[in-house]
C-alpha positions as CSV (number, residue, x, y, z in Angstrom):
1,X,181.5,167.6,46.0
2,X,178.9,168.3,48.4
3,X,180.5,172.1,48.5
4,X,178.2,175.2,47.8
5,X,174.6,173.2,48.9
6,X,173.3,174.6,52.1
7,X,174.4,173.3,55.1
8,X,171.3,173.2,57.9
9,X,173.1,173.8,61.2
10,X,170.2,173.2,63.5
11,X,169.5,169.9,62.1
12,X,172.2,167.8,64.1
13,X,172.2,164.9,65.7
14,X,175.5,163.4,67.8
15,X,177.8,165.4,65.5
16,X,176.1,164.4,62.6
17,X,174.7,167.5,60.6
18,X,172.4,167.3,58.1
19,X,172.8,169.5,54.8
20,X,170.3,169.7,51.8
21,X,170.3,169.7,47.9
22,X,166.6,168.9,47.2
23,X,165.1,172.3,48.5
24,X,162.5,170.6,50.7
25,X,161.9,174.3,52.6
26,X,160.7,175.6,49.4
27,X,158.0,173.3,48.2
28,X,157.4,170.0,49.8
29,X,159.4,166.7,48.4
30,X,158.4,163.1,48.5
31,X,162.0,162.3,47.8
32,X,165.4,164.3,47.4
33,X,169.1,164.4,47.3
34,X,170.8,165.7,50.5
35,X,174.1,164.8,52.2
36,X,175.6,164.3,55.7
37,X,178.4,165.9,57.3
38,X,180.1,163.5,60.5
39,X,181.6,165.2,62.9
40,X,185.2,164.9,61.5
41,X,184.0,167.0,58.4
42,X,183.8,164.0,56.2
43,X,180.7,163.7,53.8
44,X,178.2,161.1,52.5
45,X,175.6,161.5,50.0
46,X,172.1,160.7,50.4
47,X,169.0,159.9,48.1
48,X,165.7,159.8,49.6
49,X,162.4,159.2,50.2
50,X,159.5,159.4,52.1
51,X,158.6,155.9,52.7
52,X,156.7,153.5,55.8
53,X,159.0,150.8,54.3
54,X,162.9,150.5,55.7
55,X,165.5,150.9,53.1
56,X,169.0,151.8,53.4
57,X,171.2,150.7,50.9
58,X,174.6,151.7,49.1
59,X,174.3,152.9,45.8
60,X,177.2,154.5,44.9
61,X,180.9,153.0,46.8
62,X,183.2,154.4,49.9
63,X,186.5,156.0,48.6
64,X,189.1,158.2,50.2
65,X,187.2,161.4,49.4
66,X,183.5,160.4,50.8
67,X,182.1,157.6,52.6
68,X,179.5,156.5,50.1
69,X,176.0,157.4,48.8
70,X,173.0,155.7,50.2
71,X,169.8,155.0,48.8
72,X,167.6,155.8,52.3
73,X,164.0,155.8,53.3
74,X,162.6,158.8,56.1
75,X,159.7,157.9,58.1
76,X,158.5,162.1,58.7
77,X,157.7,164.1,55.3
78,X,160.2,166.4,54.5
79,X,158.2,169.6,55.4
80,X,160.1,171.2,58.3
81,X,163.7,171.4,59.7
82,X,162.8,169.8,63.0
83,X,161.2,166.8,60.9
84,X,164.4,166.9,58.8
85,X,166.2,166.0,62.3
86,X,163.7,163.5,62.9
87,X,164.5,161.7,59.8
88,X,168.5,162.1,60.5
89,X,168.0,160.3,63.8
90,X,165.8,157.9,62.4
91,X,168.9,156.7,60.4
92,X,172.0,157.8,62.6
93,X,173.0,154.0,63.8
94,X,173.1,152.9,60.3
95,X,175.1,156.3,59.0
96,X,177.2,156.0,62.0
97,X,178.2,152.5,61.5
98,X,179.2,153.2,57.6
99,X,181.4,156.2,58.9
100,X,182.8,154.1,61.3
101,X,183.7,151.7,59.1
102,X,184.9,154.4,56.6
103,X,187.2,155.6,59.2
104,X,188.8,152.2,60.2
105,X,189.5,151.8,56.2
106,X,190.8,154.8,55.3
107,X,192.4,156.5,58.5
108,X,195.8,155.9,57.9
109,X,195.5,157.4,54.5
């Protein structure tokens, strides 16, 4: 599903790679769609936006095929690939903890 959008290879973090629908490169975005590759090739979705104010929520479920869409706030403005990486990091423990969780309920699938 997340097949075909560009894939930005230099913006990992711990496995995690960051890819991109929202062409932030182009013109500057105050919000987006984008997605997240873990490092078992497994994908989430991701809408966000450029916010001082936390959010990270669910907004569409887990199944077999991708470990959810999440609503998520970046701290950096989406203006560069090395502030894309910031914004990855900046919510890696709560991505990482969804995947985990992913991976406990579906790994025997």
């Amino acid at each position: 599903m997340y097949y075909g959008f560009q894939i930005l290879d230099g913006v990992s973090v711990d496995g995690f790679t960051f890819g991109k629908i929202t062409d932030f490169e182009a013109e500057p975005c105050e919000h987006g769609d984008a997605f997240v590759i873990a490092p078992d090739n497994s994908r989430a979705g991701l809408v966000w936006e450029v916010s001082g104010k936390h959010n990270f929520q669910q907004i569409l479920p887990i199944d077999s095929t991708r470990w959810g869409v999440w609503d998520v706030t970046f701290p950096q403005p989406m203006t560069s690939l090395t502030n894309a990486r910031k914004n990855l990091e900046a919510i890696l423990p709560e991505l990482k903890s969804r995947w985990e969780e992913w991976r406990r309920t579906y790994s025997d699938e």
